[in-house]
PDB file of N, CA, C and O in Angstrom:
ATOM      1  N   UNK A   1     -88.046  36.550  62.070  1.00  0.00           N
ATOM      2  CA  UNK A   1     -88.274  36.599  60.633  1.00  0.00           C
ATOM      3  C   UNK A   1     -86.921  36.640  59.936  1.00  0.00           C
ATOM      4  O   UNK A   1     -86.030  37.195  60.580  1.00  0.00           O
ATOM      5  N   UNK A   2     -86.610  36.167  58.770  1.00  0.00           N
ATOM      6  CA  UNK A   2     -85.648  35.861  57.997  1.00  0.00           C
ATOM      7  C   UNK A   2     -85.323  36.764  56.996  1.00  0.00           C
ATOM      8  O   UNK A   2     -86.259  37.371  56.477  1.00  0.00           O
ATOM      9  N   UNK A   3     -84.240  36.971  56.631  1.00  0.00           N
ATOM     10  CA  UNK A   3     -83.706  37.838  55.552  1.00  0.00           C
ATOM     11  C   UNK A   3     -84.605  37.785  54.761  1.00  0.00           C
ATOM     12  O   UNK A   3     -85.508  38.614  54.646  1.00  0.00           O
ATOM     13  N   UNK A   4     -84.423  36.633  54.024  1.00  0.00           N
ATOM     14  CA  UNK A   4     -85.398  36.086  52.561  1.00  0.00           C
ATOM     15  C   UNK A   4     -86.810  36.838  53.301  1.00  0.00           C
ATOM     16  O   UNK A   4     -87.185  37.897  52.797  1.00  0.00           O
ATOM     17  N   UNK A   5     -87.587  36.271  54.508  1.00  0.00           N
ATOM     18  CA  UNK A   5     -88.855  36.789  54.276  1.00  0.00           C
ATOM     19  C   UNK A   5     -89.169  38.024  54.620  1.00  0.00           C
ATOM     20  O   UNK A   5     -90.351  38.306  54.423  1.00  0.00           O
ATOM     21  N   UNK A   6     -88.496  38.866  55.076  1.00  0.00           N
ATOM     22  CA  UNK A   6     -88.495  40.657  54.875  1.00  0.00           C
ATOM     23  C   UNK A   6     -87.937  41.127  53.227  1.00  0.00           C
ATOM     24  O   UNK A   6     -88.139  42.236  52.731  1.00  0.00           O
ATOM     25  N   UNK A   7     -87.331  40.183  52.677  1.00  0.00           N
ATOM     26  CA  UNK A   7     -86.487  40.899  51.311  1.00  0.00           C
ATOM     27  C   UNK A   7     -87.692  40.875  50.385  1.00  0.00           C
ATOM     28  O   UNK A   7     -87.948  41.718  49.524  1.00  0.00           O
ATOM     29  N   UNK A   8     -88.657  39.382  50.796  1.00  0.00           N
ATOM     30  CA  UNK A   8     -89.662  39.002  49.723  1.00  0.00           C
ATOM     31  C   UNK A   8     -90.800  39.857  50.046  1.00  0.00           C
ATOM     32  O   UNK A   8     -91.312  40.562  49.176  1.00  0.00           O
ATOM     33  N   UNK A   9     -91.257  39.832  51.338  1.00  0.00           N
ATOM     34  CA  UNK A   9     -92.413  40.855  51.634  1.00  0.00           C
ATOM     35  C   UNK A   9     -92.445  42.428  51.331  1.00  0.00           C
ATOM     36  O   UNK A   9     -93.169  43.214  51.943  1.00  0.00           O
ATOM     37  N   UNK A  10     -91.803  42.685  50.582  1.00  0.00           N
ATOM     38  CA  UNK A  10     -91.200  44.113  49.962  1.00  0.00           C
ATOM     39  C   UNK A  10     -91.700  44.078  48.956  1.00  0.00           C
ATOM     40  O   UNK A  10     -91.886  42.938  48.531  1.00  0.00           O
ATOM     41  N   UNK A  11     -92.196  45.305  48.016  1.00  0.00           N
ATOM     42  CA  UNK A  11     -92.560  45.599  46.581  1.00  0.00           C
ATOM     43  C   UNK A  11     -91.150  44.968  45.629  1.00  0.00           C
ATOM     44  O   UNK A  11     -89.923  44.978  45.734  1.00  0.00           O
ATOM     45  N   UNK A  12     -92.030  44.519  44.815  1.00  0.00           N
ATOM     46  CA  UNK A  12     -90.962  43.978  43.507  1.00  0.00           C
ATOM     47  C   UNK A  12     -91.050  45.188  42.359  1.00  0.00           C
ATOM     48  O   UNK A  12     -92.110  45.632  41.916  1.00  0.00           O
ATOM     49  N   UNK A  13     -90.029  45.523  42.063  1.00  0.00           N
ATOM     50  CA  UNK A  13     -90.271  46.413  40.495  1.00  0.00           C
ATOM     51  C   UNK A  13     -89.172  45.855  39.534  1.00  0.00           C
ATOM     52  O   UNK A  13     -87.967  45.659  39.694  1.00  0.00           O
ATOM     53  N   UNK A  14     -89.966  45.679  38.543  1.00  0.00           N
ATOM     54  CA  UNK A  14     -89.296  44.958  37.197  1.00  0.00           C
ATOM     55  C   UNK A  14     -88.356  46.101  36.757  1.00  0.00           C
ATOM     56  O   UNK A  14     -88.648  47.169  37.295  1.00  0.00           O
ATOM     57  N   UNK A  15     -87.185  46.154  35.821  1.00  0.00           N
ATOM     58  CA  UNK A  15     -86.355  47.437  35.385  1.00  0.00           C
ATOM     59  C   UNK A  15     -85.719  46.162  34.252  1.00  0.00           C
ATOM     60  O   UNK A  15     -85.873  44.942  34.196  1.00  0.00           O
ATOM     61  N   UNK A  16     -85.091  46.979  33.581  1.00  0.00           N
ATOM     62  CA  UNK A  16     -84.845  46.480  32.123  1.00  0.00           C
ATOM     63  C   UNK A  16     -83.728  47.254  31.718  1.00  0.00           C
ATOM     64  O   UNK A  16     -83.546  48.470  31.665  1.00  0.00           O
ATOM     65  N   UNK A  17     -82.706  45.835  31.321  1.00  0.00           N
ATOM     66  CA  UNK A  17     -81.325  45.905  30.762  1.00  0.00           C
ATOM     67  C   UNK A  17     -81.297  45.534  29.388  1.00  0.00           C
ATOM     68  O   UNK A  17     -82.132  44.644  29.226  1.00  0.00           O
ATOM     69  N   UNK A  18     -80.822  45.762  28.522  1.00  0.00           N
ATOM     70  CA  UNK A  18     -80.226  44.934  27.541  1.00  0.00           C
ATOM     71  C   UNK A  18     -78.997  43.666  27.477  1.00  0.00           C
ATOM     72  O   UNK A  18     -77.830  43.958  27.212  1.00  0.00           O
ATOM     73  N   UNK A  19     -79.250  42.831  27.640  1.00  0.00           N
ATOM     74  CA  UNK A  19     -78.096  41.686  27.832  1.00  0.00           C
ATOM     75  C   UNK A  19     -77.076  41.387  26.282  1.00  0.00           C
ATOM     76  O   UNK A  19     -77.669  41.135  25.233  1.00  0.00           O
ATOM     77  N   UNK A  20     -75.870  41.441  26.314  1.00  0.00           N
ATOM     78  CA  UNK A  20     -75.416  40.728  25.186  1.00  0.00           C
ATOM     79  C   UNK A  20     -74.822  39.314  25.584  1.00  0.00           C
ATOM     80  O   UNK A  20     -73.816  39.361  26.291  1.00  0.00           O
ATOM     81  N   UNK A  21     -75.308  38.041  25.225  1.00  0.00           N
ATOM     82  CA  UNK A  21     -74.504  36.732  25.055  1.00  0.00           C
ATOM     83  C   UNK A  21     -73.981  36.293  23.710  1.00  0.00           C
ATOM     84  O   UNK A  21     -74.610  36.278  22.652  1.00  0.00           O
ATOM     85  N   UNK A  22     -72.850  35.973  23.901  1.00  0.00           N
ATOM     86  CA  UNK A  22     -71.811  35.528  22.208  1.00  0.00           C
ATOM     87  C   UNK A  22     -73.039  36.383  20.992  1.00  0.00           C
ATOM     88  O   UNK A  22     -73.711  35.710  20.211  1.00  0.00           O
ATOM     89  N   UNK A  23     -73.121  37.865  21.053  1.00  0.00           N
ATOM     90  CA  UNK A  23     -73.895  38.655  20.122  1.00  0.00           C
ATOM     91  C   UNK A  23     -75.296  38.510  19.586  1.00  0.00           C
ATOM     92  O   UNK A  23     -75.886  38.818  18.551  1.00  0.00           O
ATOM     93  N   UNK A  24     -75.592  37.885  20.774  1.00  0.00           N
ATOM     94  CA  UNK A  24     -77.043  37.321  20.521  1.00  0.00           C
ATOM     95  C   UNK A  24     -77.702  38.697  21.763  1.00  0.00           C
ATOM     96  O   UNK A  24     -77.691  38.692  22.994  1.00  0.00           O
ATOM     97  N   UNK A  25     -78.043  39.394  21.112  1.00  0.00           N
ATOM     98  CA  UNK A  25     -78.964  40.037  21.980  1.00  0.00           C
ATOM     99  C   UNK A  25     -80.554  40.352  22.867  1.00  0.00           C
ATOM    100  O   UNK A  25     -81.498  41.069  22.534  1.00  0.00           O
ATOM    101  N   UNK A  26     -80.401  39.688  23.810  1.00  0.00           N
ATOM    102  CA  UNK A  26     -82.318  40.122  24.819  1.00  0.00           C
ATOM    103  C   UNK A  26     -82.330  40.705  25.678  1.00  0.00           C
ATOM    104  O   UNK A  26     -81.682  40.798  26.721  1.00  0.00           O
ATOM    105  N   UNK A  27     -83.522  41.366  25.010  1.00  0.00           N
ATOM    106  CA  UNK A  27     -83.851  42.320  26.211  1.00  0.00           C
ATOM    107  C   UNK A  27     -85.067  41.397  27.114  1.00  0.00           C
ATOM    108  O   UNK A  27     -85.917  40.603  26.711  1.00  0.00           O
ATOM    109  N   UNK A  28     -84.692  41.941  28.651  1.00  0.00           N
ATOM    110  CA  UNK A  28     -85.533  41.161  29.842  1.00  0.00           C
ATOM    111  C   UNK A  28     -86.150  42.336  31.134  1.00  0.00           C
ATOM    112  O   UNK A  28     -85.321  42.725  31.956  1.00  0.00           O
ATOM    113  N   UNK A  29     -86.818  42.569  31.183  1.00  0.00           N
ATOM    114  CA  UNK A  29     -87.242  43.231  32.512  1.00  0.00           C
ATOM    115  C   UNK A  29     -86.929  42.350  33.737  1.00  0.00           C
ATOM    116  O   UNK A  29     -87.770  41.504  34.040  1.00  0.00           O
ATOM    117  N   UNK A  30     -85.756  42.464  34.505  1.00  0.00           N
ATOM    118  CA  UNK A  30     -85.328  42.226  35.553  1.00  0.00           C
ATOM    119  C   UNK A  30     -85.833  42.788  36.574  1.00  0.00           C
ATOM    120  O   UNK A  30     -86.343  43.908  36.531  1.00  0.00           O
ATOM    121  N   UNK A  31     -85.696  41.628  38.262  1.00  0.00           N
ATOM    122  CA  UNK A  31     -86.509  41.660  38.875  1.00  0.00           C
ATOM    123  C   UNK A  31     -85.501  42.546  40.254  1.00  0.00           C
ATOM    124  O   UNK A  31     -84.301  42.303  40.382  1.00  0.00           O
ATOM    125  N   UNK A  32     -86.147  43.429  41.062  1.00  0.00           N
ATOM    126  CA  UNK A  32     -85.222  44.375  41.957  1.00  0.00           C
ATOM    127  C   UNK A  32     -85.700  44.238  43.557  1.00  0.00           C
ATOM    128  O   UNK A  32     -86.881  44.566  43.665  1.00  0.00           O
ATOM    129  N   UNK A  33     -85.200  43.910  44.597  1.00  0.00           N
ATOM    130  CA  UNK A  33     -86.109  43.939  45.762  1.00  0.00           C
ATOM    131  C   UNK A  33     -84.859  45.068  46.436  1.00  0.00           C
ATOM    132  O   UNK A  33     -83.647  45.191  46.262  1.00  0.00           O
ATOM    133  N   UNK A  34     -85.685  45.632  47.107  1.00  0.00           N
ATOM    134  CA  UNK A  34     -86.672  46.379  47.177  1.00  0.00           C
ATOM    135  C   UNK A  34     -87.113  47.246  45.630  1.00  0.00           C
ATOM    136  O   UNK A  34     -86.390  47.547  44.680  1.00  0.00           O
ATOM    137  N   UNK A  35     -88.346  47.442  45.818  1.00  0.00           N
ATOM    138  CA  UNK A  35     -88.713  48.379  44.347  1.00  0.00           C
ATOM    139  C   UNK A  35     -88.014  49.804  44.449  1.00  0.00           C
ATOM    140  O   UNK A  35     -87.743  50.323  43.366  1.00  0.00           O
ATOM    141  N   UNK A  36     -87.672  50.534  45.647  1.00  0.00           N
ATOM    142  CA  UNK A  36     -87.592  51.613  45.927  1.00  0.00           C
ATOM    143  C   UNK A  36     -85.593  51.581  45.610  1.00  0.00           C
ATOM    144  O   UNK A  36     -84.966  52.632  45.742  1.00  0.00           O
ATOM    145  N   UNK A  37     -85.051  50.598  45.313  1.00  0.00           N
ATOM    146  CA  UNK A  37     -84.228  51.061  44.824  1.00  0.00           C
ATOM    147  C   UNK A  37     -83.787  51.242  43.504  1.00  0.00           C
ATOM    148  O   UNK A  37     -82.701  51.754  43.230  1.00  0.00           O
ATOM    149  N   UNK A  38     -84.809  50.731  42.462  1.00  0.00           N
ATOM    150  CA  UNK A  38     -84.906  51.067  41.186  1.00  0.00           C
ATOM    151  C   UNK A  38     -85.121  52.624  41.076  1.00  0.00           C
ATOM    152  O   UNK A  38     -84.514  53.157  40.147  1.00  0.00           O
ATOM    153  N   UNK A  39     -85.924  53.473  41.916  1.00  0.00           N
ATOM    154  CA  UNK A  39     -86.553  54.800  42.163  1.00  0.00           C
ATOM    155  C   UNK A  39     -85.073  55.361  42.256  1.00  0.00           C
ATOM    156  O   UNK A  39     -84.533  55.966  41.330  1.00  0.00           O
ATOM    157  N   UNK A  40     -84.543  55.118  43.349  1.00  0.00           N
ATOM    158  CA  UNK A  40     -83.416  56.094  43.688  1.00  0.00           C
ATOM    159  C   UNK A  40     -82.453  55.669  42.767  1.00  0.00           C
ATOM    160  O   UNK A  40     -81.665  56.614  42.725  1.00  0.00           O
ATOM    161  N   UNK A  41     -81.996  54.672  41.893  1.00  0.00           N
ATOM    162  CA  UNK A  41     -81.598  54.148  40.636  1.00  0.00           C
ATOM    163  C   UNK A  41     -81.456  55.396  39.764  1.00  0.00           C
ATOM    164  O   UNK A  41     -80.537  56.182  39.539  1.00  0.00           O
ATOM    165  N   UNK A  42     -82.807  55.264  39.334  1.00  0.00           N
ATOM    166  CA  UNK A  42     -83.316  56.444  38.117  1.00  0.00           C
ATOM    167  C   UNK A  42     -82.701  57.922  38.690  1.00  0.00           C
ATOM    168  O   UNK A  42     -81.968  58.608  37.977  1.00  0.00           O
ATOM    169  N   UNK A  43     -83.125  58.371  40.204  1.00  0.00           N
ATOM    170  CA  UNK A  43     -82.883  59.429  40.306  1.00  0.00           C
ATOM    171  C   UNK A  43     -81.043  59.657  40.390  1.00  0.00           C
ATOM    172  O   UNK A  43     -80.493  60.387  39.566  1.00  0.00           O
ATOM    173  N   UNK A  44     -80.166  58.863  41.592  1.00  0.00           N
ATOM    174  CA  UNK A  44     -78.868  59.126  41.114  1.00  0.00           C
ATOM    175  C   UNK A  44     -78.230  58.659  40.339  1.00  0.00           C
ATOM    176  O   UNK A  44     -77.018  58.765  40.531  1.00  0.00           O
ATOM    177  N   UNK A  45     -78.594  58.071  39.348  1.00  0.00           N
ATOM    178  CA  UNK A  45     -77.610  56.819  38.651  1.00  0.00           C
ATOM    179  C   UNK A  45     -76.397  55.732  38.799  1.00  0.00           C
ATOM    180  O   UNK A  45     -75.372  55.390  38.209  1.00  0.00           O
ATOM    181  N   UNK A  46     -77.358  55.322  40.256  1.00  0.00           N
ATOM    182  CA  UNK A  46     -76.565  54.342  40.617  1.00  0.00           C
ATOM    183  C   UNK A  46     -76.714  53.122  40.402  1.00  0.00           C
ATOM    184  O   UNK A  46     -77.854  52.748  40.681  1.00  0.00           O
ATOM    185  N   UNK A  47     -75.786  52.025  39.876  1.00  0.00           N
ATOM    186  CA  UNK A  47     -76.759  50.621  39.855  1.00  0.00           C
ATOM    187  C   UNK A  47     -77.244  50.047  40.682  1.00  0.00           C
ATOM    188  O   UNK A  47     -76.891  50.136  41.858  1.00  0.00           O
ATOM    189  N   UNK A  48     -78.328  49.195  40.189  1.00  0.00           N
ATOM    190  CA  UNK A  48     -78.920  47.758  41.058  1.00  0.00           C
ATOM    191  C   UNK A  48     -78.805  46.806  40.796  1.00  0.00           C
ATOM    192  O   UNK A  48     -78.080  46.612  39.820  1.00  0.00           O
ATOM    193  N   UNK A  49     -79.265  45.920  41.296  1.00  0.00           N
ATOM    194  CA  UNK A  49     -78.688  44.214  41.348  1.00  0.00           C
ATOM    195  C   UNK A  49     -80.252  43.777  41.379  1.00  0.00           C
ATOM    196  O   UNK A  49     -81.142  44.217  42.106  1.00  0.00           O
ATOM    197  N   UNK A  50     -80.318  42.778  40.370  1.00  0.00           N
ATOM    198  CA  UNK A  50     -81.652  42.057  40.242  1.00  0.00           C
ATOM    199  C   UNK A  50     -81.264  40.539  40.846  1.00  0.00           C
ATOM    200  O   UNK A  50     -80.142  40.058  41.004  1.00  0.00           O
ATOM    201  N   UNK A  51     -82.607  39.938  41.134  1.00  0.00           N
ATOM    202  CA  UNK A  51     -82.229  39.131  41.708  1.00  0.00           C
ATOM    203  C   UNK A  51     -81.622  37.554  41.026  1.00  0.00           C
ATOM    204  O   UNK A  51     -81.366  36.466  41.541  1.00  0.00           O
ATOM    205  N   UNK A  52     -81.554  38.129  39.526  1.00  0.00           N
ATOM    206  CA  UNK A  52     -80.589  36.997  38.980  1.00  0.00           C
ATOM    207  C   UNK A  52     -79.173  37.243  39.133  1.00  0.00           C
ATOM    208  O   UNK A  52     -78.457  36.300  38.795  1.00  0.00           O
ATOM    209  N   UNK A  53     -78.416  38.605  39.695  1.00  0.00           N
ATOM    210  CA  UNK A  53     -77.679  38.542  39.993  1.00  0.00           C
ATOM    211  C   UNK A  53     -76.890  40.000  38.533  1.00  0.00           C
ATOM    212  O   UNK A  53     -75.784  40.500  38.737  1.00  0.00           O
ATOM    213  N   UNK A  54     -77.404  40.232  37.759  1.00  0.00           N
ATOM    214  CA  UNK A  54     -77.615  41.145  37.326  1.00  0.00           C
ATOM    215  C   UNK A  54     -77.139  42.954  37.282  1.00  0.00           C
ATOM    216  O   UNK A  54     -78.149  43.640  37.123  1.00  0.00           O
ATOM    217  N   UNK A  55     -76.209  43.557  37.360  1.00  0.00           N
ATOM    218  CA  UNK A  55     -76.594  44.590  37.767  1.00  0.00           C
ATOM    219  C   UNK A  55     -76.269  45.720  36.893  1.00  0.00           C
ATOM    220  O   UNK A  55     -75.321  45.605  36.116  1.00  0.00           O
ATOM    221  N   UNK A  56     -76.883  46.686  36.932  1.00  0.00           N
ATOM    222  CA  UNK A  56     -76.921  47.626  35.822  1.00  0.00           C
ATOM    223  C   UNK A  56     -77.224  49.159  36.212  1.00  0.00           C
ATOM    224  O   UNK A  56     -77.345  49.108  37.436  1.00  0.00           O
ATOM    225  N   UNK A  57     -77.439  50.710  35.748  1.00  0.00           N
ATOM    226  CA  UNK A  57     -78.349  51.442  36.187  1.00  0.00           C
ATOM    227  C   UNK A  57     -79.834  51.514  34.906  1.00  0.00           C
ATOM    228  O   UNK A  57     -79.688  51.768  33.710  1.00  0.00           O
ATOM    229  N   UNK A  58     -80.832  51.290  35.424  1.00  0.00           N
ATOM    230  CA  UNK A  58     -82.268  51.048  35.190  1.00  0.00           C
ATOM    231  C   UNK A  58     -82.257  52.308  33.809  1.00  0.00           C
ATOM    232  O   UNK A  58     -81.811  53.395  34.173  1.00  0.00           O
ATOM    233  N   UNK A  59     -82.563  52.253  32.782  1.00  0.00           N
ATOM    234  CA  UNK A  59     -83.077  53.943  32.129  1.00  0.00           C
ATOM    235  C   UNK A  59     -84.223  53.316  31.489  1.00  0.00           C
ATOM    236  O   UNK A  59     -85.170  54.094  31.381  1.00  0.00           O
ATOM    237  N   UNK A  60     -84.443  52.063  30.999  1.00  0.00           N
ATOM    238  CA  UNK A  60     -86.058  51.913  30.157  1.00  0.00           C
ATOM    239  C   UNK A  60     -87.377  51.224  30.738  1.00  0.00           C
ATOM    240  O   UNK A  60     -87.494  50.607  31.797  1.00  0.00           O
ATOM    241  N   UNK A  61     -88.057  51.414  30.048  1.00  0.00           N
ATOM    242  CA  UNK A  61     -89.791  51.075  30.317  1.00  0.00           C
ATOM    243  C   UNK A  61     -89.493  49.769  30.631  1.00  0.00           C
ATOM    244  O   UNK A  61     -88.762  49.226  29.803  1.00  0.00           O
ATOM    245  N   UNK A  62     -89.917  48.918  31.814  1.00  0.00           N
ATOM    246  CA  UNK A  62     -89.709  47.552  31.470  1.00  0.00           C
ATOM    247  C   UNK A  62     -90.717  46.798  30.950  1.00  0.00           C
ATOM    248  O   UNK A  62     -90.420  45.716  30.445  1.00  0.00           O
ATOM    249  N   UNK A  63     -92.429  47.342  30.986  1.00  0.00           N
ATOM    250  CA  UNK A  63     -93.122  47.319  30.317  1.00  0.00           C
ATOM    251  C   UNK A  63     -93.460  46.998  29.132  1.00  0.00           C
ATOM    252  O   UNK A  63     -94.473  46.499  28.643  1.00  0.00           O
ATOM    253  N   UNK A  64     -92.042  47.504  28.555  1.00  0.00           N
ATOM    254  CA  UNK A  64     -92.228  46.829  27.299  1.00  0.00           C
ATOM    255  C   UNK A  64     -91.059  45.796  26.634  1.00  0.00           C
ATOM    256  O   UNK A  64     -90.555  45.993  25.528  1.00  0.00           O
ATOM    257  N   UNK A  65     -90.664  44.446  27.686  1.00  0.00           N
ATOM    258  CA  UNK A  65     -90.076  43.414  27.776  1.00  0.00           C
ATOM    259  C   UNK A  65     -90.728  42.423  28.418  1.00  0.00           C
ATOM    260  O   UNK A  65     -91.571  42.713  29.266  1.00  0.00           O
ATOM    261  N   UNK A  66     -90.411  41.009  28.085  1.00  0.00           N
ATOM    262  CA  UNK A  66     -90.306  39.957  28.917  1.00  0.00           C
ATOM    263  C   UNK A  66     -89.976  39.741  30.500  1.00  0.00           C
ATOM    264  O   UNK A  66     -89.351  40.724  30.898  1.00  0.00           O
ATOM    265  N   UNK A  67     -90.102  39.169  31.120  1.00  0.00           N
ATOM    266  CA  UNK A  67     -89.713  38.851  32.878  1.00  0.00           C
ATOM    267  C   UNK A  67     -88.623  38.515  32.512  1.00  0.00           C
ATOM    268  O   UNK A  67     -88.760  38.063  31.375  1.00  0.00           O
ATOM    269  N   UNK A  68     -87.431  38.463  32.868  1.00  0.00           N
ATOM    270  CA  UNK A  68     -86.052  37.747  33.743  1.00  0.00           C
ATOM    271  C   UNK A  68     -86.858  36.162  33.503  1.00  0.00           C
ATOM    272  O   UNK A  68     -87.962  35.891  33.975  1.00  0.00           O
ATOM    273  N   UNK A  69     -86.154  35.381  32.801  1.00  0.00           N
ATOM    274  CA  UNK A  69     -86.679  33.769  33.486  1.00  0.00           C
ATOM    275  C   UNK A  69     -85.846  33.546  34.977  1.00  0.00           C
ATOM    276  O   UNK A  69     -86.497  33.090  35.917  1.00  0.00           O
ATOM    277  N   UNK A  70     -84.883  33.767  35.107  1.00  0.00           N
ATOM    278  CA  UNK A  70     -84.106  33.593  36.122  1.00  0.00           C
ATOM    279  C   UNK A  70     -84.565  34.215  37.527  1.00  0.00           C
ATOM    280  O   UNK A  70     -84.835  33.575  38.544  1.00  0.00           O
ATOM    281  N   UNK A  71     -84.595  35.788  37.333  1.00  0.00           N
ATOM    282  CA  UNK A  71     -85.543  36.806  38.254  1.00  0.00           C
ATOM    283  C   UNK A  71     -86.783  36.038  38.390  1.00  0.00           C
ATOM    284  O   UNK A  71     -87.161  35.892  39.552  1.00  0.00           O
ATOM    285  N   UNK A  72     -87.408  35.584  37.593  1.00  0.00           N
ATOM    286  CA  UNK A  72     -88.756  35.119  38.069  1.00  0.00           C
ATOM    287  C   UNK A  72     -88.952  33.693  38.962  1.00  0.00           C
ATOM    288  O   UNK A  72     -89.719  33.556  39.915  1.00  0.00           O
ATOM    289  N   UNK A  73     -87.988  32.602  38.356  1.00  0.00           N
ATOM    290  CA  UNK A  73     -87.562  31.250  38.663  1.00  0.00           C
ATOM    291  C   UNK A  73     -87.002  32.024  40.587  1.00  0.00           C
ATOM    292  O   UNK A  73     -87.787  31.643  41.455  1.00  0.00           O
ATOM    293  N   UNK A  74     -86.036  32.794  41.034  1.00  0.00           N
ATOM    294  CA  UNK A  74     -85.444  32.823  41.951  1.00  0.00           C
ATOM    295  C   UNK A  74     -86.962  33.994  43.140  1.00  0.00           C
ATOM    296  O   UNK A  74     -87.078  34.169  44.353  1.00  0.00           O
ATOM    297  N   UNK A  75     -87.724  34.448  42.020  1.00  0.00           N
ATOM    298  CA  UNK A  75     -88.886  35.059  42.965  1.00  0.00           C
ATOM    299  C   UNK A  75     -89.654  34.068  43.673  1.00  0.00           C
ATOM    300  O   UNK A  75     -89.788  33.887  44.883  1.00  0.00           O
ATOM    301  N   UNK A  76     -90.137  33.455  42.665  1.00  0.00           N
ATOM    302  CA  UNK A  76     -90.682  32.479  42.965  1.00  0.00           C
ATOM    303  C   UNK A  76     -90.531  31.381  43.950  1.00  0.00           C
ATOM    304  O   UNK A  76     -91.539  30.995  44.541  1.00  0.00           O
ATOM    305  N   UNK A  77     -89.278  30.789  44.212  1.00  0.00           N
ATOM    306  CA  UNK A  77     -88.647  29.884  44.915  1.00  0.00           C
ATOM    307  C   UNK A  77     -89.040  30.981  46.559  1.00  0.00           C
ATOM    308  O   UNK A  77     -89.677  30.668  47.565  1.00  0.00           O
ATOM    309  N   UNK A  78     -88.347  32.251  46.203  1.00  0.00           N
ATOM    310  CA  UNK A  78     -88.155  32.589  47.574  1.00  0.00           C
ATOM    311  C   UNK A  78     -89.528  32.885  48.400  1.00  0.00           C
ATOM    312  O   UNK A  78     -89.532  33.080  49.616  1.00  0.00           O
ATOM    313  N   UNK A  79     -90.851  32.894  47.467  1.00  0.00           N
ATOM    314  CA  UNK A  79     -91.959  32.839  47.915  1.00  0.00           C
ATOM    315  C   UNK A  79     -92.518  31.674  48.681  1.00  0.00           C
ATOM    316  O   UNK A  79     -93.007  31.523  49.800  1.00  0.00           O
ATOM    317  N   UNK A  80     -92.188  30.708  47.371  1.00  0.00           N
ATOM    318  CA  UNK A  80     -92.145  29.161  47.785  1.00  0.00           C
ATOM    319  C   UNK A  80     -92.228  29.215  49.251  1.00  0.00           C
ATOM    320  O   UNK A  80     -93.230  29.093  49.957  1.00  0.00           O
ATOM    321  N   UNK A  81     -90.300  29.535  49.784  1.00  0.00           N
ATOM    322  CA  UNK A  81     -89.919  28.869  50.763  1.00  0.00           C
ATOM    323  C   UNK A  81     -90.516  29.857  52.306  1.00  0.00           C
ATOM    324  O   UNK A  81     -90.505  29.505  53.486  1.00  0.00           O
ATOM    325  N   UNK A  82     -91.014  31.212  51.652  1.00  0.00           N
ATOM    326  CA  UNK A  82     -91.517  31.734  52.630  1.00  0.00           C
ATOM    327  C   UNK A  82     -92.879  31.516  53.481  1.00  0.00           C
ATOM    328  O   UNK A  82     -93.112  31.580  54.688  1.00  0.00           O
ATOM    329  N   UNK A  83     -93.707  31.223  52.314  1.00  0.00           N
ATOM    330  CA  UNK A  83     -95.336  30.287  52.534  1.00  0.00           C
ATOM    331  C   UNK A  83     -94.951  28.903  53.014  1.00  0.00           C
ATOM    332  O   UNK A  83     -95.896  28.425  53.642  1.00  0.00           O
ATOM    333  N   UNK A  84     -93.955  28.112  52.955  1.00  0.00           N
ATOM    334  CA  UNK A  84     -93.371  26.988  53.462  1.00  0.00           C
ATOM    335  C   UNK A  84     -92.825  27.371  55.523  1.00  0.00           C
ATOM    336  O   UNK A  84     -92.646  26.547  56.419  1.00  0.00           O
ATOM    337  N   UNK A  85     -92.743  28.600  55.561  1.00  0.00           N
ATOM    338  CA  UNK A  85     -91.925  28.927  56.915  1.00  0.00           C
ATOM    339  C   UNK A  85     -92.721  29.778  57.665  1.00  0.00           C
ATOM    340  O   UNK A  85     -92.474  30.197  58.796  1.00  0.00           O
ATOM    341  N   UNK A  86     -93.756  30.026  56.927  1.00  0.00           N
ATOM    342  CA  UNK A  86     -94.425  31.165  57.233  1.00  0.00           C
ATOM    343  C   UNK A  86     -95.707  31.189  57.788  1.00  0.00           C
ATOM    344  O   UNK A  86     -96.251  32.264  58.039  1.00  0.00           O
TER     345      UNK A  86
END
């Protein structure tokens, strides 16, 4: 079994940054594999890395944002290629 398909067969948890580009500001619920390091995130305040490449420490609801297009575009693919190998 492959990196990608142990990284993908793992819980996904969305977490949410605020992005600034040239002062244009969005907010996105970014995508985290494993979910369990968003958890230990929150608890030491350490960052994570989403899978757009992303990284931040997690503090808001992501619930109440949009998906990552990117996080979702790169979930997706790696599902793709896992149901493709799998």
């Amino acid at each position: 079994m492959s990196q990608l398909e142990t990284t993908v067969d793992r819980s996904v948890e969305q977490t949410t940054d605020e992005q600034t580009d040239d002062g244009d500001h969005e907010k996105f619920a970014h995508v985290v594999v494993p979910a369990s390091a968003v958890t230990e995130a929150y608890i030491t305040g350490t960052p994570v890395t989403a899978l757009c490449g992303k990284t931040w420490v997690p503090t808001r609801d992501p619930n109440r944002y949009p998906v990552c297009p990117t996080c979702k575009e790169v979930l997706e693919l790696a599902r793709n290629l896992r149901d493709q190998h799998g």
